[in-house]
C-alpha positions in Angstrom: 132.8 113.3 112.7 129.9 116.1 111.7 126.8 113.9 111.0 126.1 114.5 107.4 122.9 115.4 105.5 122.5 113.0 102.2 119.7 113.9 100.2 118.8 112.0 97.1 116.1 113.2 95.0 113.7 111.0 93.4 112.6 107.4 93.9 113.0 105.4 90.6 115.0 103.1 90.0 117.9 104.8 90.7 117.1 107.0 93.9 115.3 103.9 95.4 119.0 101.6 94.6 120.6 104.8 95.9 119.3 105.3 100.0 119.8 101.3 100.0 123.3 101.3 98.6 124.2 104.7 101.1 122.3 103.1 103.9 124.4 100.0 103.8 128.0 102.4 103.2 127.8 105.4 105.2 123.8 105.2 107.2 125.7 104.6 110.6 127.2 107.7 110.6 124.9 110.3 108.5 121.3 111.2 107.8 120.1 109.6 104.1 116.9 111.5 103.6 114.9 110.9 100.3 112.8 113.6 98.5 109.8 112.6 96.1 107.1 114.0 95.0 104.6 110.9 94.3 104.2 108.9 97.8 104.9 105.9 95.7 107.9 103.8 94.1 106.7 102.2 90.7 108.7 99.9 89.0 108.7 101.4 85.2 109.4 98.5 83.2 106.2 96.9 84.2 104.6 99.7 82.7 103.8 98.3 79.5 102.0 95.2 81.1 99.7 97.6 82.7 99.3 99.1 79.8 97.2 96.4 78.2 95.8 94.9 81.8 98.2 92.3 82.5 99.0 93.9 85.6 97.0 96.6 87.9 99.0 99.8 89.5 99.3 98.0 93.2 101.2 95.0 91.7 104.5 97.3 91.1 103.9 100.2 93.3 105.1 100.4 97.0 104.7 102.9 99.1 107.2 104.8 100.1 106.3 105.9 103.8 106.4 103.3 105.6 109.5 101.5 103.8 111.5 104.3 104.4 111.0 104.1 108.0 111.1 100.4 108.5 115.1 101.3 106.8 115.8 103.8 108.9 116.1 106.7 106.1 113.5 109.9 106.5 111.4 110.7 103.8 110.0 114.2 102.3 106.9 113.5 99.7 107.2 117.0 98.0 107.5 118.5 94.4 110.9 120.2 93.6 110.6 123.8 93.0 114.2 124.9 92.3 117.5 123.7 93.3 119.6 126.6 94.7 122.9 124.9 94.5 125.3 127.8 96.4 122.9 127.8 99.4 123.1 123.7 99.3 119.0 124.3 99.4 116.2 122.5 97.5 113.1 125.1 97.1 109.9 122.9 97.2 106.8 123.9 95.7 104.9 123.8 99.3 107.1 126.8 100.0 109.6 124.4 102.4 113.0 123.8 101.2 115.5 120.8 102.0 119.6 121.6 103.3 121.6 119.3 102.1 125.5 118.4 102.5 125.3 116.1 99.7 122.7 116.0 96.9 122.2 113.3 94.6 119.8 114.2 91.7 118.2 110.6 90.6 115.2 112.9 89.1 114.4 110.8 86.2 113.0 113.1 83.3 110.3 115.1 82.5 107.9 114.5 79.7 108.6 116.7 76.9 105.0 115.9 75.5 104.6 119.8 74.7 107.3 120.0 72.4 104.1 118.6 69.9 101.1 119.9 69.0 98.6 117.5 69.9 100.9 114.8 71.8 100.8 113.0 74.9 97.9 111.8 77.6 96.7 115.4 77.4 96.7 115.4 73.9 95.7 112.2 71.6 98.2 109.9 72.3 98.7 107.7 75.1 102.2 106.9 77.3 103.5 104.2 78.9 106.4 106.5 80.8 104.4 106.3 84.1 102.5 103.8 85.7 99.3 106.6 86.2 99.7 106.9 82.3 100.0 103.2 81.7 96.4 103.1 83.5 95.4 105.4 81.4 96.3 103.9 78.2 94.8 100.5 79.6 91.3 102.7 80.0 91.6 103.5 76.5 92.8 100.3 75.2 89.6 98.5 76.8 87.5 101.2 75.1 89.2 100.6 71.6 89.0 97.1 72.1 85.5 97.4 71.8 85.4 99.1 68.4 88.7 98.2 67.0 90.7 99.9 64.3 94.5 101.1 63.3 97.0 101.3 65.8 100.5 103.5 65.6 103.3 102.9 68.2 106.5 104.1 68.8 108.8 106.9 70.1 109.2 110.7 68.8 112.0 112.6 67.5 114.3 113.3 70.6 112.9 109.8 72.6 116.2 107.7 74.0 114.1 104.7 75.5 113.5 102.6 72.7 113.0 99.4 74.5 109.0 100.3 75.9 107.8 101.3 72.6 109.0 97.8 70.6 107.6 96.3 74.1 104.1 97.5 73.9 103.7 97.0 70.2 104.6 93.7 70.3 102.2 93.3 74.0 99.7 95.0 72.1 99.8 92.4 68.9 99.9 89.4 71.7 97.1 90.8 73.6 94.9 91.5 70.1 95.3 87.9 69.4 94.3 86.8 73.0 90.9 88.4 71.8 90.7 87.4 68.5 90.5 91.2 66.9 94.3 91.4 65.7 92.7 90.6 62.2 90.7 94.0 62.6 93.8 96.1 63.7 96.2 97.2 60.9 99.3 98.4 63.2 101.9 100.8 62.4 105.8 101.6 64.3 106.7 105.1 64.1 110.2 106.3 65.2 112.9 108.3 65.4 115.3 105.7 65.3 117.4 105.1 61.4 116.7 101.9 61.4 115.0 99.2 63.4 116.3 97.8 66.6 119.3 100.9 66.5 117.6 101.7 69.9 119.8 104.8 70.4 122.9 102.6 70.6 124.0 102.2 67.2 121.9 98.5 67.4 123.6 96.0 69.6 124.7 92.5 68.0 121.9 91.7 65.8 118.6 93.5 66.9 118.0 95.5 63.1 117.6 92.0 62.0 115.8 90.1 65.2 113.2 93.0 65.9 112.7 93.1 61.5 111.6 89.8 62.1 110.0 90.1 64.9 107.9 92.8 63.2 107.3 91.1 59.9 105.8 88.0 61.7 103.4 90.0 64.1 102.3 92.1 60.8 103.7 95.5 62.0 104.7 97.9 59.4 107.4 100.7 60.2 108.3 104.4 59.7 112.4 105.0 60.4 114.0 108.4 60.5 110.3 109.7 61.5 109.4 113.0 62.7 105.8 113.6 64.3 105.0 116.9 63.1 101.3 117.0 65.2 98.7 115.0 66.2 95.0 115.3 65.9 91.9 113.7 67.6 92.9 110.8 64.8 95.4 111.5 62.5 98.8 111.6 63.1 101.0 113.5 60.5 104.5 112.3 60.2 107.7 113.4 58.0 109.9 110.1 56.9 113.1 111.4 56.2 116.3 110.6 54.0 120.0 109.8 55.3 121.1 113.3 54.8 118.3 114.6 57.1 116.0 116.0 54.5 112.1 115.0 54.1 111.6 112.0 51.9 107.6 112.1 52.3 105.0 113.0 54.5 102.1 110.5 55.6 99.1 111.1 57.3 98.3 108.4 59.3 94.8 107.5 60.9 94.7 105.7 64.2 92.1 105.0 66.8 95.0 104.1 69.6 98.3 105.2 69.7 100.9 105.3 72.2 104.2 107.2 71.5 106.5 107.5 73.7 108.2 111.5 74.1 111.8 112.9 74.3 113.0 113.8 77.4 114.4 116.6 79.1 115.9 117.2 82.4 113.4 118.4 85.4 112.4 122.4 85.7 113.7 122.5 89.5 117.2 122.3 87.9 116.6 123.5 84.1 119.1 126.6 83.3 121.6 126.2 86.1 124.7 127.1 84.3 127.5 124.5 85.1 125.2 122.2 86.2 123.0 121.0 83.4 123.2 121.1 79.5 120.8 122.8 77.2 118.1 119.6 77.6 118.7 120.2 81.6 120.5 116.7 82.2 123.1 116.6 84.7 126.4 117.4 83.8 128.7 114.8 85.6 132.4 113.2 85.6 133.6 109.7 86.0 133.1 109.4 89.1 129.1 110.7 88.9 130.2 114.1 90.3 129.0 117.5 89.2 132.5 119.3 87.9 131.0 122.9 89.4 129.4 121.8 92.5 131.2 119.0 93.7 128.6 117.8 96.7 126.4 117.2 93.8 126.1 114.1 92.1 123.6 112.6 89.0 122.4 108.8 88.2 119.9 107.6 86.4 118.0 109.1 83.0 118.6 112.4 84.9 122.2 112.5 83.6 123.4 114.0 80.7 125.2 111.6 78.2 126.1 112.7 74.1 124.4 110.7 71.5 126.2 107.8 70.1 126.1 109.1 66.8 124.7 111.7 64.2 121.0 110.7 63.3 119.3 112.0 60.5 116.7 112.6 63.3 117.9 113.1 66.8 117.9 110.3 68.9 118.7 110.3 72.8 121.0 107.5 74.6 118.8 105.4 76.6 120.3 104.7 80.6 119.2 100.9 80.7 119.0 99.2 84.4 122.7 97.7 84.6 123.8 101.2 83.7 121.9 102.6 86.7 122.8 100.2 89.2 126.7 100.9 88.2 126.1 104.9 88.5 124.2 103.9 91.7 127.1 101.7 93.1 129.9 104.0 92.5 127.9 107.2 94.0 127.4 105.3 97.3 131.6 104.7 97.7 132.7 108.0 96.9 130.4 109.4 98.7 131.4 107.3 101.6 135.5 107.9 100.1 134.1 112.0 100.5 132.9 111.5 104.3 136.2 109.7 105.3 138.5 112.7 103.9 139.5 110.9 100.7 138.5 111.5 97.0 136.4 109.9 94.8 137.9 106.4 92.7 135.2 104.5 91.7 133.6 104.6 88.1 130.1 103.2 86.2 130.6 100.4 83.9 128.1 102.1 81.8 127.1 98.8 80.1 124.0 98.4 78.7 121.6 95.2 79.5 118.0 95.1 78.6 115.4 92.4 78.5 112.8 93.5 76.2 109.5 91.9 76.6 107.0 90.7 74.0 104.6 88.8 75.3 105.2 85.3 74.8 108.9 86.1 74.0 111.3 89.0 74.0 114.7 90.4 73.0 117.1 90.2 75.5 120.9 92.5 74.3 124.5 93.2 76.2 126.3 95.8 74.9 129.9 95.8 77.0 130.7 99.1 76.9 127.3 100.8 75.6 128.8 102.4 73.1 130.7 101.1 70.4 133.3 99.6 69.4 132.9 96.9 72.3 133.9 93.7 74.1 130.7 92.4 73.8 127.7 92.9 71.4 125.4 90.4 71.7 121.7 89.9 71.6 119.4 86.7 71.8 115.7 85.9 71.3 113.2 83.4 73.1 110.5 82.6 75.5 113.5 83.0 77.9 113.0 86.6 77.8 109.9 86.7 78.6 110.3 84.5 82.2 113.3 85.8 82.6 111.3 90.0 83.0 108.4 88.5 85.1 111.5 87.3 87.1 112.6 90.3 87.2 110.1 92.1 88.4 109.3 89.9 91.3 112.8 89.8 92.6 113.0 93.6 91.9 109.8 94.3 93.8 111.6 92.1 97.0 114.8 93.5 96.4 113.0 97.2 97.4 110.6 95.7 100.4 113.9 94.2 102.0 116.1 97.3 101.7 118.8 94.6 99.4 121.5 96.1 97.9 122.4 93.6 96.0 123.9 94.0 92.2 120.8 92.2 90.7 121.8 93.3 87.1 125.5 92.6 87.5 124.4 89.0 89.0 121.9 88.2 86.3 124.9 89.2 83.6 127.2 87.1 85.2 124.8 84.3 84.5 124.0 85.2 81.2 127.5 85.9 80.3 128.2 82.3 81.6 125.5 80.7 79.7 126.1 81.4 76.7 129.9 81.2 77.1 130.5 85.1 76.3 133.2 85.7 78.9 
């Protein structure tokens, strides 16, 4: 059997589940070699705790290095140029390129901050997308802290990861009260969304009426169906609009912090490949993860490229939640392995969605079974739970990658959850 070159590219939560899941199916036989172009794995959904200072970079960052060669899987740290699909070659910006016999493109997104005028960590709002951003925003939220004044949250016209920006709103309302300035902070929710708690899914079981609340007891108003037009040093000018998708009104509001979080779009190294991305440059895939043109190529992750649930007065992206990820992951690894042998690919993502939405001294956690509706399950629950059950998280997550485990962490924790409360 020709030894086989398996090249995933990028190391988030889907590329880092991916070398461990083809390690454990076909790493006897083939090379798994993983491309990235930070030296680091950094586990996003802690992003928002380091965000207010709750945690520091190192506490969810590994390095990727040395864990790729205590696994036995190479490693390239090295910035994508341009995929050149028919030569089976990834052009890197250092002027190398990468072969491949299989590639799988776990890229994540790329910050469409420029898309408006004023926006983003460059601009005059802060992020949360990336842990160096989330340091960022904490450097700024220590400096506002310190001469306190109105705060606007939430995610831009085009954003499909919802979950962050209800996170850190509801953090930064916890944290404020921690240091007894909350009083001194009038906070505003800004987003694209129709309604609260639709979360690009159509809302799952009740989270309109749970995050509402959630809002109304932490003093947060909203804007829905919100369009940021531009931001300035500290005014943010926003259009509210109406069902039909015309402008209702226009407010100008001030803010001395703000952290929005941007649409995405698919990375530049494979932007305008015909066949193999859409117009936003997300991976075009089938059922089994595969790349209908170029069948060698595969896509998991929020580098993907899945249709909106519905028609939003403003556009709204599909978010790719965890459980979601680790099913695209999972299914990848055995057709790969199913390709290698001289069969055909059979397995399929779930495409669930699970999320466990943090808020500081409680949280949101939702199960939508399939993602989009109609579906088997649509459920959603609030509590402190939540909140132990994401620090959880996070520390078996962080073990899971130091070990090399492939275990289903998301399907396991679902089981139980599905168990508990007696959803089965």
């Amino acid at each position: 059997m020709k030894k086989a070159v398996i090249v995933v590219l990028g190391a988030g939560l889907g590329g880092i589940s991916m070398v461990f899941d083809l390690k454990a199916e076909v790493g006897k036989n083939h090379q798994i070699v993983l491309v990235n172009k930070a030296e680091s794995f950094q586990f996003t959904p802690s992003n928002p705790w380091v965000g207010v200072g709750w945690r520091e970079k190192n506490d969810i960052t590994i390095e990727l290095a040395p864990l790729m060669a205590k696994h036995g899987i190479d490693f390239i740290q090295a910035s994508a140029k341009k995929l050149v699909p028919e030569a089976n070659k990834i052009e890197m910006e250092d002027g190398s390129s990468v072969d491949y016999d299989y590639l799988i493109i776990a890229t994540g997104p790329e910050l469409a901050f420029d898309e408006i005028e004023g926006f983003g960590p460059e601009g005059h709002t802060q992020s949360v997308c990336t842990v160096d951003h989330a340091v960022q925003a904490n450097a700024a939220f220590e400096a506002f802290c310190a001469d306190p004044g109105p705060i606007v949250v939430g995610a831009a016209q085009g954003a499909s990861c919802f979950g962050p920006a209800y996170e850190y709103a509801m953090i930064l309302d916890k944290e404020l009260r921690n240091r007894k300035i909350r009083d001194k902070v009038p906070m505003t929710f800004v987003t694209s969304e129709p309604y609260i708690g639709h979360l690009g899914l159509g809302g799952v079981g009740d989270t309109k009426g749970m995050l509402e609340h959630e809002m109304r007891q932490r003093s947060v108003r909203w804007i829905t169906n919100a369009k940021v037009e531009k931001v300035e040093a500290t005014t943010m000018t926003v259009s509210e609009h109406n069902d039909d998708g015309s402008e209702k009104t226009r407010h100008q509001l001030d803010f001395k912090y703000s952290m929005m979080l941007p649409a995405f779009r698919g990375i530049a190294a494979v932007r305008d490949i015909e066949g193999l991305v859409n117009p936003r440059g997300f991976i075009i895939i089938d059922k089994h993860q595969r790349n209908p043109k170029y069948p060698n190529i595969f896509g998991v992750g929020v580098a993907i490229a899945i249709a909106p649930t519905e028609k939003t007065p403003v556009p709204t992206g599909v978010p790719k939640t965890g459980y979601m990820i680790e099913s695209m992951v999972a299914a990848t690894a055995k057709n790969i392995g199913a390709l290698l042998d001289g069969g055909e690919p059979k397995e399929e993502a779930t495409w669930n969605a699970f999320c466990l939405a943090d808020f500081g001294d409680r949280g949101v956690a939702f199960l939508a079974q399939p993602q989009n509706p109609p579906r088997n399950i649509n459920w959603a629950a609030e509590g402190m739970w939540v909140h132990l059950a994401k620090v959880a998280f996070e520390k078996y997550f962080m073990h899971k990658v130091r070990k090399g485990i492939t275990e289903t962490y998301y399907e396991n924790a679902v089981m139980k959850l599905l168990a508990m409360h007696k959803l089965k």
